[in-house]
C-alpha positions in Angstrom: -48.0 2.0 -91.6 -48.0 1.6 -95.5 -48.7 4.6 -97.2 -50.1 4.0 -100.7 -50.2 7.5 -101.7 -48.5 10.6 -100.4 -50.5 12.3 -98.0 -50.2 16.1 -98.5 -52.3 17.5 -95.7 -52.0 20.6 -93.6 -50.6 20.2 -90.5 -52.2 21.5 -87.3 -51.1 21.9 -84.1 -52.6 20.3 -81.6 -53.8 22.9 -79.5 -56.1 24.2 -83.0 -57.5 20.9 -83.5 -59.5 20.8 -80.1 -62.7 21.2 -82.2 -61.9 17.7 -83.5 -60.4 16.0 -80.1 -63.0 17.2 -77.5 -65.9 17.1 -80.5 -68.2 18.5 -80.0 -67.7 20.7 -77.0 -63.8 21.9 -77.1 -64.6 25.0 -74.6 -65.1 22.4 -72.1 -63.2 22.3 -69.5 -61.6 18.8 -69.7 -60.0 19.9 -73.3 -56.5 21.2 -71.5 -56.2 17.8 -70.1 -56.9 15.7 -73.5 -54.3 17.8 -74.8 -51.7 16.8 -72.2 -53.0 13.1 -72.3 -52.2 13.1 -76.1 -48.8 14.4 -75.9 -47.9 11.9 -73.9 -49.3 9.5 -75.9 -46.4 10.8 -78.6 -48.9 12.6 -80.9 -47.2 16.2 -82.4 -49.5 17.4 -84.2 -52.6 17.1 -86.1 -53.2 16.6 -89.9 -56.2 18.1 -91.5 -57.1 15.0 -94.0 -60.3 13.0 -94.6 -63.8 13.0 -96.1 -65.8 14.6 -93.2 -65.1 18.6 -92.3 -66.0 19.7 -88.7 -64.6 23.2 -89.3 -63.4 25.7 -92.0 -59.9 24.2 -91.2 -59.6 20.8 -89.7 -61.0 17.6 -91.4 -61.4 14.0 -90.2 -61.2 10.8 -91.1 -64.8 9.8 -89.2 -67.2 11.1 -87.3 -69.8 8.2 -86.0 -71.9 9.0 -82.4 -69.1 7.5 -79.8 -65.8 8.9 -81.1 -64.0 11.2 -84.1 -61.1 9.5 -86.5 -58.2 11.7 -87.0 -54.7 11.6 -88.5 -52.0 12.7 -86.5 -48.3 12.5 -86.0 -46.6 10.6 -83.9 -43.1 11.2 -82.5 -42.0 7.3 -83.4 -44.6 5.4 -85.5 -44.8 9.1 -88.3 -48.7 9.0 -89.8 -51.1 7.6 -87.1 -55.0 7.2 -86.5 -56.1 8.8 -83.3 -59.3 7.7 -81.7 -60.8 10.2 -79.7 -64.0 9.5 -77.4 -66.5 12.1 -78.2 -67.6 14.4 -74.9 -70.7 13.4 -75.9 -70.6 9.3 -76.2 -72.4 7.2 -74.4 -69.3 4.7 -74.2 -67.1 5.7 -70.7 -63.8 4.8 -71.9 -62.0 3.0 -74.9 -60.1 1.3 -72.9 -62.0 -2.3 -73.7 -61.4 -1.5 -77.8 -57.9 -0.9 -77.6 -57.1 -3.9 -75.2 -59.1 -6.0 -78.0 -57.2 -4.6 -80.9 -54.1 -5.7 -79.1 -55.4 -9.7 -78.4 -56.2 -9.3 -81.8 -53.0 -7.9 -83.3 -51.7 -11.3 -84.2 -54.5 -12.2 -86.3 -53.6 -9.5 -88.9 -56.7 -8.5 -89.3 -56.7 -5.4 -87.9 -54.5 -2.0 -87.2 -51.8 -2.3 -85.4 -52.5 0.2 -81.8 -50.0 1.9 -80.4 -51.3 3.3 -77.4 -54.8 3.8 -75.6 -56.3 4.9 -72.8 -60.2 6.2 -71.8 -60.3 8.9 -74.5 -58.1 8.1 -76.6 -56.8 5.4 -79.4 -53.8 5.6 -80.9 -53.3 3.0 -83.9 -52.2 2.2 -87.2 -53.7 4.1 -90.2 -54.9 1.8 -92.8 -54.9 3.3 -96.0 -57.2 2.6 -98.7 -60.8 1.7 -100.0 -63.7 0.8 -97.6 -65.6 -2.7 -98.8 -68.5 -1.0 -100.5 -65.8 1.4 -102.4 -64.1 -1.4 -103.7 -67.2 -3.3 -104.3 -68.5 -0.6 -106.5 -65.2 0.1 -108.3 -64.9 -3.6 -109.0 -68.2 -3.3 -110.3 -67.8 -0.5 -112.8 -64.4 -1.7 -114.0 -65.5 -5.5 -114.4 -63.2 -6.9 -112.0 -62.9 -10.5 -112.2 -65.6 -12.5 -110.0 -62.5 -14.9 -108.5 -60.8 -11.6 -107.5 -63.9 -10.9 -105.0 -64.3 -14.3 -104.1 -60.9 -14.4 -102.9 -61.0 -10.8 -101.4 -64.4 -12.2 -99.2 -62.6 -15.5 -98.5 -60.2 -13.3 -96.6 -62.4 -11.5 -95.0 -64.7 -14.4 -93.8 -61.5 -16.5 -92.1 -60.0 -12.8 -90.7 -63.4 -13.4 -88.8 -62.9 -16.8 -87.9 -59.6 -15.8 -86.6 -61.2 -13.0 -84.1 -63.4 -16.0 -83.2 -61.0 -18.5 -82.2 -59.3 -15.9 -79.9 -62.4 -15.4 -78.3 -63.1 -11.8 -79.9 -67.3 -11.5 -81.1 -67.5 -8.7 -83.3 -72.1 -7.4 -82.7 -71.9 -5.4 -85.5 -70.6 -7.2 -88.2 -73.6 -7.8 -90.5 -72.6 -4.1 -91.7 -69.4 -4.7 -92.6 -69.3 -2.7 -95.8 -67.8 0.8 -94.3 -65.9 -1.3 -91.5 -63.1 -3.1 -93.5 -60.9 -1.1 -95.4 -59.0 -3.3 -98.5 -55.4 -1.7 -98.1 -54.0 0.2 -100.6 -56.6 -1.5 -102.6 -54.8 -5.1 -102.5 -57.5 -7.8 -102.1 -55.3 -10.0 -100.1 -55.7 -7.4 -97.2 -58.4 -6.7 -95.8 -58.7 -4.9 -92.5 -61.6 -4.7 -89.9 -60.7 -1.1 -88.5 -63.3 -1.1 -85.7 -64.1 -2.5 -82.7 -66.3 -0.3 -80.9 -69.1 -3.5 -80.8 -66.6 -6.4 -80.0 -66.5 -8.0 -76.6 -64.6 -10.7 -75.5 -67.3 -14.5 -75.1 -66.5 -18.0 -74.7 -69.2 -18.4 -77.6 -68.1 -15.8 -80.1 -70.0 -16.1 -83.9 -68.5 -13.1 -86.0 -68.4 -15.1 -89.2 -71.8 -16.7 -89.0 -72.8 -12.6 -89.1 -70.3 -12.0 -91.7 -71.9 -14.8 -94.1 -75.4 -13.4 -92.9 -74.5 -9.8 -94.3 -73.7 -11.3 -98.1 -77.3 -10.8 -98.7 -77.4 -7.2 -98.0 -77.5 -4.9 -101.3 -75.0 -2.7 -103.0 -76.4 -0.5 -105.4 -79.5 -2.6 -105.5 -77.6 -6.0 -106.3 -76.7 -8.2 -103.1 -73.4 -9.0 -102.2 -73.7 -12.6 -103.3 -74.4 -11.9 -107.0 -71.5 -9.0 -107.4 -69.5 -12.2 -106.2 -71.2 -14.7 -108.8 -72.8 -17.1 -106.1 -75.4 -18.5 -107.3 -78.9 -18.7 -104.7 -78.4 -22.3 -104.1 -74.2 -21.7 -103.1 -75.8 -18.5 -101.0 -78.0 -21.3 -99.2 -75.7 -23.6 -98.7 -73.1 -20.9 -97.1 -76.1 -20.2 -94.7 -76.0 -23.6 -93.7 -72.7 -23.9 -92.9 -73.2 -20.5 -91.2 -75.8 -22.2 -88.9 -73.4 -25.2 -88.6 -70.2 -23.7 -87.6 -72.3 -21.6 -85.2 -73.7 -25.0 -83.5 -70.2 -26.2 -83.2 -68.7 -26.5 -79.9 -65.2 -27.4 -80.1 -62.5 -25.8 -82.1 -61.5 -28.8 -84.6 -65.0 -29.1 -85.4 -64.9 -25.0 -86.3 -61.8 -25.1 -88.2 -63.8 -27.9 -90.5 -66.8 -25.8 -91.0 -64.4 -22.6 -92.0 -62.3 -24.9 -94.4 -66.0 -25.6 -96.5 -66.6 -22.3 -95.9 -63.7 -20.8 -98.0 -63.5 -23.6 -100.2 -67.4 -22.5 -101.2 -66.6 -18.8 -101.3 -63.4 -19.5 -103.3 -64.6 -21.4 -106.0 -62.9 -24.2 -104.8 
């Protein structure tokens, strides 16, 4: 991983961060086994670091309904994310994410994984503002509008990517808390999550993508923050609808060339 800033975090071991790895039952009695499966996944310990407390001691990076975000430490790869399957999910296994994030590894759009297995994802950690923190930021500091453009650009063909592999992202019309910009540097984005991706011979994750520039920040949609005018927006959701239509892959990789060439500026 890259690390932008020095971590300082406390260090827990393992075995007093079952709060966090068998969330939210740890006296259950499958914890002694998730502890076994980790180590020999490589992890060492734990690292108390992130926005969301679930004790007095031990901090995440995120807590959604199917799985907790931790850092940990890995015996080869140092600072790692660990994705661990909440007792509680709905999901059976994360298996089908972490085979996806390794198809999708050569699109560089996404963390590197190490390891994975039912309850467990071990991966890269990206480091660095979500979309909607940068958004803001870029707001309040005046960051030029060709910056963004650019930034979303990215964005939008690190989604056609996933779709030419065959990866179809469900949930990416909320995209704003799933990319992270690392260490702040709009030339790379990174979609972190895959918990709603599937593999289809008919995948559309930028179509979605395109769809979600309409949706708000701070009461402004996305398009204006980026200086695209109503018409450009329209004419984006066309080419949205078009590149959705197409069947073949030459006739995709002609929609996505307008596509960034109208986000760009170009």
């Amino acid at each position: 991983m890259v690390i932008c800033n020095e971590i300082a975090a406390p260090e827990v071991p393992i075995e007093k961060a079952m709060i966090a790895l068998c969330y939210p039952a740890p006296w259950d009695t499958s914890c002694k086994d998730r502890i076994r499966e980790l180590r020999s996944l490589g992890i060492t310990s734990i690292l108390s670091y992130g926005r969301f407390r679930v004790t007095q001691f031990i901090s995440v990076v995120g807590k959604g309904h199917a799985a907790v975000v931790l850092l940990a430490r890995h015996s080869k790869h140092g600072i790692v994310a660990v994705k661990a399957r909440r007792l509680d999910s709905k999901r059976s296994s994360l298996e089908l994410e972490g085979r996806l994030l390794e198809i999708a590894r050569e699109t560089c759009f996404v963390p590197s994984v190490y390891a994975y297995t039912r309850n467990f994802i071990v991966r890269e950690f990206i480091e660095g503002p979500t979309l909607q923190e940068y958004l803001r930021k870029a707001r309040r500091d005046r960051e030029s509008r060709s910056t963004l453009r650019m930034l979303f650009s990215r964005v939008a063909l690190g989604f056609a990517k996933l779709d030419a592999i065959g990866i179809d992202v469900d949930e990416v019309s909320r995209p704003l808390t799933q990319i992270v910009i690392e260490c702040g540097d709009p030339n790379k984005p990174k979609l972190i999550d895959l918990e709603s991706a599937r593999l289809s011979s008919r995948p559309s994750s930028l179509t979605r993508f395109l769809g979600s520039l309409a949706r708000a920040v701070d009461g402004i949609p996305i398009f204006e923050l980026l200086g695209l005018s109503l018409e450009e927006f329209r004419a984006l959701r066309e080419l949205a609808s078009e590149y959705k239509r197409s069947v073949h892959s030459t006739q995709r990789e002609k929609v996505v060339n307008r596509i960034i060439s109208l986000l760009k500026g170009a």
